[in-house]
C-alpha positions as CSV (number, residue, x, y, z in Angstrom):
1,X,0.0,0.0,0.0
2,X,1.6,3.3,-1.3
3,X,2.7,5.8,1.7
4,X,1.5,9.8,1.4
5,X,3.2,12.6,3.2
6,X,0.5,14.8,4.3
7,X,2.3,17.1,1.5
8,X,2.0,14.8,-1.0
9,X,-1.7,14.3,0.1
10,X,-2.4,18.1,0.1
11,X,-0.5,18.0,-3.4
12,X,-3.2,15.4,-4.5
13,X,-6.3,16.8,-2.9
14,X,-4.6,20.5,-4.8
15,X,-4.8,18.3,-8.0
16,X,-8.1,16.6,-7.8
17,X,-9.8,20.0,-6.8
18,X,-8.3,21.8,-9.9
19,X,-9.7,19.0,-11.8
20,X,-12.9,19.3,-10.3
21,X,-13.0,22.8,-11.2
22,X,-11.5,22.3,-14.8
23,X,-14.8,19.8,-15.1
24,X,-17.3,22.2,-14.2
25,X,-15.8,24.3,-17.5
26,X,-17.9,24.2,-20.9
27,X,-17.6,24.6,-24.3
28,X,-19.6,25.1,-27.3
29,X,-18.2,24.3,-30.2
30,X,-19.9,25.6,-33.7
31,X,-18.6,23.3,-36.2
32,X,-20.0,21.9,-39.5
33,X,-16.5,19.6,-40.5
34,X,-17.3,16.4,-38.6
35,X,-14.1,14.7,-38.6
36,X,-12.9,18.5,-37.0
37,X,-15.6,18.5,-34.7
38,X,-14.7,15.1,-33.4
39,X,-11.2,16.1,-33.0
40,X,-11.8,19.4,-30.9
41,X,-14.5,17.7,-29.1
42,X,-12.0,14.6,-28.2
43,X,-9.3,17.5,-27.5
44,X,-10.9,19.5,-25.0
45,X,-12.0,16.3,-23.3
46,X,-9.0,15.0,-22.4
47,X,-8.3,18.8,-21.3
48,X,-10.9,18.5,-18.8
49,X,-13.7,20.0,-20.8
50,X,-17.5,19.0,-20.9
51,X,-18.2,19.8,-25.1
52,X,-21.5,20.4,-26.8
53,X,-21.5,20.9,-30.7
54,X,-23.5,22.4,-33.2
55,X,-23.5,22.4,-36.6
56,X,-25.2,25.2,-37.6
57,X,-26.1,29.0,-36.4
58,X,-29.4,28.3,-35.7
59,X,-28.5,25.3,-33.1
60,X,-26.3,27.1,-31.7
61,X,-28.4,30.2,-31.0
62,X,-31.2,27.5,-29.6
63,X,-29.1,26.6,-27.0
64,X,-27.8,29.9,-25.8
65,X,-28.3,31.6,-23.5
66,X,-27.2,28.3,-22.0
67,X,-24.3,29.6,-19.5
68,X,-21.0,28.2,-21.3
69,X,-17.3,28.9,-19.8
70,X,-16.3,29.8,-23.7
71,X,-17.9,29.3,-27.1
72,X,-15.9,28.3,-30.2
73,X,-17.0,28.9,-33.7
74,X,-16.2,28.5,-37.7
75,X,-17.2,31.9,-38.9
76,X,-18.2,30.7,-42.5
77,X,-20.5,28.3,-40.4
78,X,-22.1,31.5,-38.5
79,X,-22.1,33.7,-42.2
80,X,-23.8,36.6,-42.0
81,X,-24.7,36.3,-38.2
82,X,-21.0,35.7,-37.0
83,X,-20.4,39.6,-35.8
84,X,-24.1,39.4,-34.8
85,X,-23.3,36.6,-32.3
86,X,-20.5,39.0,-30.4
87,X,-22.8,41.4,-30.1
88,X,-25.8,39.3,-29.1
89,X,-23.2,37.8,-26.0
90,X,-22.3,41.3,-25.2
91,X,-25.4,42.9,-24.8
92,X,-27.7,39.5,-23.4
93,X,-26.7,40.1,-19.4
94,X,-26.8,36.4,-18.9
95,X,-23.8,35.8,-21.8
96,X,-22.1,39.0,-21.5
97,X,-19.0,37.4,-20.1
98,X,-18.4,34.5,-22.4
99,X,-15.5,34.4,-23.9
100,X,-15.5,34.2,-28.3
101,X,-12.9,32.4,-30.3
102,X,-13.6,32.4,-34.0
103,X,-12.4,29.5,-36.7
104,X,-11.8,30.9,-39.8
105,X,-9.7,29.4,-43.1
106,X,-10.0,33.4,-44.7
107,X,-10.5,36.7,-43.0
108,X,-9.3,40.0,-43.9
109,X,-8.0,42.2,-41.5
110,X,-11.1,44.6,-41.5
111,X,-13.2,41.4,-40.6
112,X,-11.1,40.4,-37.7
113,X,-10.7,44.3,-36.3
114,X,-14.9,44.4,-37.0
115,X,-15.0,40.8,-35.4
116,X,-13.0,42.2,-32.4
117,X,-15.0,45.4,-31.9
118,X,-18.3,43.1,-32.0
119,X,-16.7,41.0,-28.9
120,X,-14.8,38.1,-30.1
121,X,-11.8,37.5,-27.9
122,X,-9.5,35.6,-30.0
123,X,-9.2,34.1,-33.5
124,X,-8.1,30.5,-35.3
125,X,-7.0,30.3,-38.6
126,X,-7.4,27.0,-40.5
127,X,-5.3,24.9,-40.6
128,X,-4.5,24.8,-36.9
129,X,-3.0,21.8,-34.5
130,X,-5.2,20.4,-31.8
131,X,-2.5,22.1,-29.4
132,X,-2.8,25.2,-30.8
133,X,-6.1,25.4,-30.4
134,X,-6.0,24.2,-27.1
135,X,-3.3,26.4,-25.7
136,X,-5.4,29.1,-27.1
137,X,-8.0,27.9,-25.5
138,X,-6.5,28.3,-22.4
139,X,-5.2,31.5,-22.5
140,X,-8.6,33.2,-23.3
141,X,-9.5,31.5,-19.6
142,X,-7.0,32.4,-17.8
143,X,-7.4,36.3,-19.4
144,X,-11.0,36.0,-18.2
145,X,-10.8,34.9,-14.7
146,X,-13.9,33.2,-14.9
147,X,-14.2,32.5,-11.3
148,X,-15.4,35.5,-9.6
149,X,-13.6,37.6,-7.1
150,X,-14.0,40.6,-5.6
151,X,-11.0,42.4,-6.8
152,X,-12.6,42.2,-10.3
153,X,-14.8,45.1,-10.5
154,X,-17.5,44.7,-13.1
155,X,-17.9,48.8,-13.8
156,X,-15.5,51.8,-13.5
157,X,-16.7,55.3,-13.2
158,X,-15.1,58.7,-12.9
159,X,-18.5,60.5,-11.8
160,X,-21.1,60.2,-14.4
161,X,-19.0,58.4,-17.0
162,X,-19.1,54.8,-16.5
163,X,-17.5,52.0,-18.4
164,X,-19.9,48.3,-17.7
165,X,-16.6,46.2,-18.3
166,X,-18.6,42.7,-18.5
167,X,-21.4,44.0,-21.2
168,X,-18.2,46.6,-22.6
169,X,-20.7,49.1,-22.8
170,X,-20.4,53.0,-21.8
171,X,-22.3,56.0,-20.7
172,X,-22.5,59.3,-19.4
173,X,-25.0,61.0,-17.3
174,X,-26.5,57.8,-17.5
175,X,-26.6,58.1,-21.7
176,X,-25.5,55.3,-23.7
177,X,-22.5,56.7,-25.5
178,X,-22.0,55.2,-29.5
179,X,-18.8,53.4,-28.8
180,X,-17.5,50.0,-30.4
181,X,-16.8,47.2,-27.5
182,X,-13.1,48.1,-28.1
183,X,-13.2,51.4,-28.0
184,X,-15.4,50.8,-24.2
185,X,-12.9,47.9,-23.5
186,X,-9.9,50.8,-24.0
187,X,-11.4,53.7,-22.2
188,X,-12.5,51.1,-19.2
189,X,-8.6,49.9,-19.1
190,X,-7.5,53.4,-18.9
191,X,-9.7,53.9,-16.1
192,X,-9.4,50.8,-13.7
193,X,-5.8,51.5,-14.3
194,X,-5.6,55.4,-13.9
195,X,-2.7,57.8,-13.7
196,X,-0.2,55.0,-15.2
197,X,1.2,55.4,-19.2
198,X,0.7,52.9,-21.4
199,X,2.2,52.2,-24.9
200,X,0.5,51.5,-27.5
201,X,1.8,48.0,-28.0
202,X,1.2,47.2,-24.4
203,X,-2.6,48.4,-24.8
204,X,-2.8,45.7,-27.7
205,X,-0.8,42.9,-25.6
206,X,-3.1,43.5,-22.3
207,X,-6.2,43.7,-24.2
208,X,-6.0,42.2,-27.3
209,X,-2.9,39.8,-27.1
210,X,-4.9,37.5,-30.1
211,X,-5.3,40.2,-32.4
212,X,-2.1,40.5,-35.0
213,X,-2.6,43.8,-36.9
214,X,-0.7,44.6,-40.0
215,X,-0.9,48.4,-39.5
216,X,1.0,50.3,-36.8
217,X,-0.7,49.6,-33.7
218,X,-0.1,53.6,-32.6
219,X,-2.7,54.1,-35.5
220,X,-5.2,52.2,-34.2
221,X,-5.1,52.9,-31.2
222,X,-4.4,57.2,-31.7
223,X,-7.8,56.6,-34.0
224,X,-10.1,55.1,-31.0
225,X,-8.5,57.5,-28.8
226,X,-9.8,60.1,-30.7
227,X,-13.1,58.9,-30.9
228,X,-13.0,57.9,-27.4
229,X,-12.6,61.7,-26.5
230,X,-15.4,63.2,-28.7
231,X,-17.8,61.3,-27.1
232,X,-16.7,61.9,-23.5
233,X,-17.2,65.9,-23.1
234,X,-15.3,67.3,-20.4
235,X,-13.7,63.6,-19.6
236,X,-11.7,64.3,-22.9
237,X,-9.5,66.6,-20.9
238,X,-8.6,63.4,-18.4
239,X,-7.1,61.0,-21.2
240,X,-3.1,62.5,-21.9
241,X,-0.6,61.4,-24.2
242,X,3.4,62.1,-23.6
243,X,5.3,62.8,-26.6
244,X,6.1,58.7,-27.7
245,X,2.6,58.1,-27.6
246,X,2.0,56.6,-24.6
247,X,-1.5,57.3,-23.2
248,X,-3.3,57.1,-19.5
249,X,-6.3,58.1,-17.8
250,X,-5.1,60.6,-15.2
251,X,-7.2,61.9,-12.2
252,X,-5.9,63.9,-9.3
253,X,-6.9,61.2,-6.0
């Protein structure tokens, strides 16, 4: 009969409650190659997933809002609706904070920046390993911190201009302002993390890491700066750029 030290126990019980919690995880998969579905499905299993699959957009919007840890999708299986899904996560309260991957064997770099302004969190380009996808996988988890804690606020506000970072929706005087989900996503990182610089390159790496842009990241981000601040008033004068183009959110405490 094997011996435990009561580390080697604790190591254990550490083990099979990370499992546990691994379990409790699952995905949708939206998928209409069989043999690929099969092969995600069998993937994430041995990962620890629980899997559902659908293989078409209209089983897969029958089953939502069905609470899912992370929903993974071919985008020529979604068509026209696949930007529509982002948004419909985004704004349904109950699948706001479902994380998006998107399958795609094509995309242009206007669909992924519209895909990623509509909510998806990540993209997979065909062909791809089952470890790729996997490790991907993973890292949209661990960015989303699914389990809740209560260091993780879910809105930031600077007086009457609040940023809902779960729905990445934003408003003032308790208006709806006309901002894409990155443009919210930006402004609410600027505010949770006020009065500290950030590059351009390290707003992409904290908040898109997925998203591989062929333009100069410093234009992207300048341009949704700029529309950030016409739509904020007087809160304009509280987002500062030095002179390499580093920006922050800077408020006297």
């Amino acid at each position: 009969m094997p011996i435990f030290s009561p580390e080697t126990e604790n190591n254990n019980e550490q083990a099979d409650s990370d499992s546990a919690t691994l379990k409790k995880l699952r995905i949708l998969v939206v998928e209409n190659d069989f043999l690929l579905c099969e092969l995600m499905k069998y993937s994430l299993e041995s990962e620890g997933y629980a899997v559902d699959v659908c293989v078409t957009a209209e089983e897969a919007m029958s089953v939502l809002p069905r609470m899912y840890s992370l929903i993974i999708a071919n985008v020529s299986v979604l068509g026209q609706d696949s930007a529509g899904l982002g948004t419909y996560l985004r704004q349904n309260g109950e699948t706001a904070d479902i994380p998006l991957v998107f399958i795609s064997s094509s995309e242009t770099e206007e669909g992924i920046i519209s895909a990623y302004e509509s909510g998806v969190d990540a993209f997979l380009k065909k062909p791809f390993s089952m470890r790729e996808m996997v490790a991907r996988i993973n890292a949209v988890m661990r960015r989303y911190k699914r389990t809740p804690s209560v260091s993780s606020p879910k809105r930031i506000s600077h007086d009457d201009l609040c940023v809902n970072l779960v729905t990445r929706e934003a408003s003032m005087a308790e208006e709806p302002l006309d901002m894409t989900m990155q443009e919210c996503q930006l402004l609410g990182f600027l505010m949770l993390n006020r009065n500290k610089l950030y590059s351009a390159e390290e707003i992409v790496n904290e908040l898109w890491p997925e998203c591989k842009l062929k333009a100069d990241p410093h234009v992207r981000i300048m341009s949704m700066i700029d529309s950030i601040k016409s739509q904020i008033g007087v809160y304009s004068l509280y987002i500062v750029a030095d002179d390499c183009f580093s920006y922050a959110y800077v408020e006297a405490s």
